[in-house]
N, C-alpha and C positions, 0 to 999 in steps of 0.2 A: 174018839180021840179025847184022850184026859185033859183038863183046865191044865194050863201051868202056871203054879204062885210066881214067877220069874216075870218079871217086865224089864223093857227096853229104860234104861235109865238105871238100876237097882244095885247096890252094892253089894257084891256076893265076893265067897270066899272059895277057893278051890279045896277039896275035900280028899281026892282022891291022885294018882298018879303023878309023874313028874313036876310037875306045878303045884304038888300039894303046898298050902299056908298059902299061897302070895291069893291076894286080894285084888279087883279090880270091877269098872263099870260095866255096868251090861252095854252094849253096842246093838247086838239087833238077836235077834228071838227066831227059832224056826219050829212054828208049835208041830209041824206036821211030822219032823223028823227029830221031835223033841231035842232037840240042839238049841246054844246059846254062843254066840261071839263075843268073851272077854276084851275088855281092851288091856294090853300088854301079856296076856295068858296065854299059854299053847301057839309061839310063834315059829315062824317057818321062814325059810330063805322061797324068796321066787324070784324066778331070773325073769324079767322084760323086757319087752323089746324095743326099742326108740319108737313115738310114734310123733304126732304134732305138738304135741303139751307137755310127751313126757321125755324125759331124757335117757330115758333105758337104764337097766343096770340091774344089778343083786338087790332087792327089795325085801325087808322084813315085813310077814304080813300075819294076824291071826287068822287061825282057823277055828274049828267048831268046837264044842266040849259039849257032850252028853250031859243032859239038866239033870240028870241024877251024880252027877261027878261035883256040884256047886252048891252049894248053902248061902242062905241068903246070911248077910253080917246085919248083927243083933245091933239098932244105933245108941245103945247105952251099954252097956256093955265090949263091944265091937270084935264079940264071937260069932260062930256060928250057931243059926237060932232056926228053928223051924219057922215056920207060918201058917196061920190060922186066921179067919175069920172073926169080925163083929159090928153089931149093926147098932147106928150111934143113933141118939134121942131122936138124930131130925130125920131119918130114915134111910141116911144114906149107909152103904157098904162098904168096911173099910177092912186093909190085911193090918194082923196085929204079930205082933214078935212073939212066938210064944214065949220067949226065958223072959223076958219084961215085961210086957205087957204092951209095950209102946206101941201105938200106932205109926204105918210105915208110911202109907200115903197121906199123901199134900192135904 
């Protein structure tokens, strides 16, 4: 199973199909089935059913997008940027943008 440069939190851009350009947060990662959940990206009507908390109805909810359909958004720039690795003076490992340089992680 390949590493995925994607994490839960990351601003990525859609690349490919009906959603191409729009932009949004990663929500949750599924490395196994290399899938990513957008938040407002690839949304879908589901119908509900009432239950104790919930009031039932027509519900917009995302669904999955294949992590090769997403590019992560470059944070200076605010294109689409590949990712790459680099290991800073105090040893830690950190993802870098490759069009900038910028490091992505905190």
């Amino acid at each position: 199973m390949p590493k995925l440069k994607i994490k839960k939190g990351d601003q990525v851009i859609v690349i490919t199909g009906r959603d191409k350009g729009r932009t949004g947060e990663v929500l949750r990662v599924d490395p196994t089935e290399n899938r990513v959940i957008v938040q407002g990206v690839h949304m879908a009507k589901r119908h509900t059913k009432q239950s104790f908390g919930n009031p039932g109805g027509i519900v917009d909810k995302e669904l999955t997008i294949h992590v090769s359909n997403v590019a992560h958004v470059d944070p200076k720039s605010r294109k689409a940027t590949r990712i790459g690795y680099k290991t800073l003076e105090g040893g830690r490992k950190v993802r870098v943008a490759r069009a900038s340089g910028e490091v992505i992680d905190k």
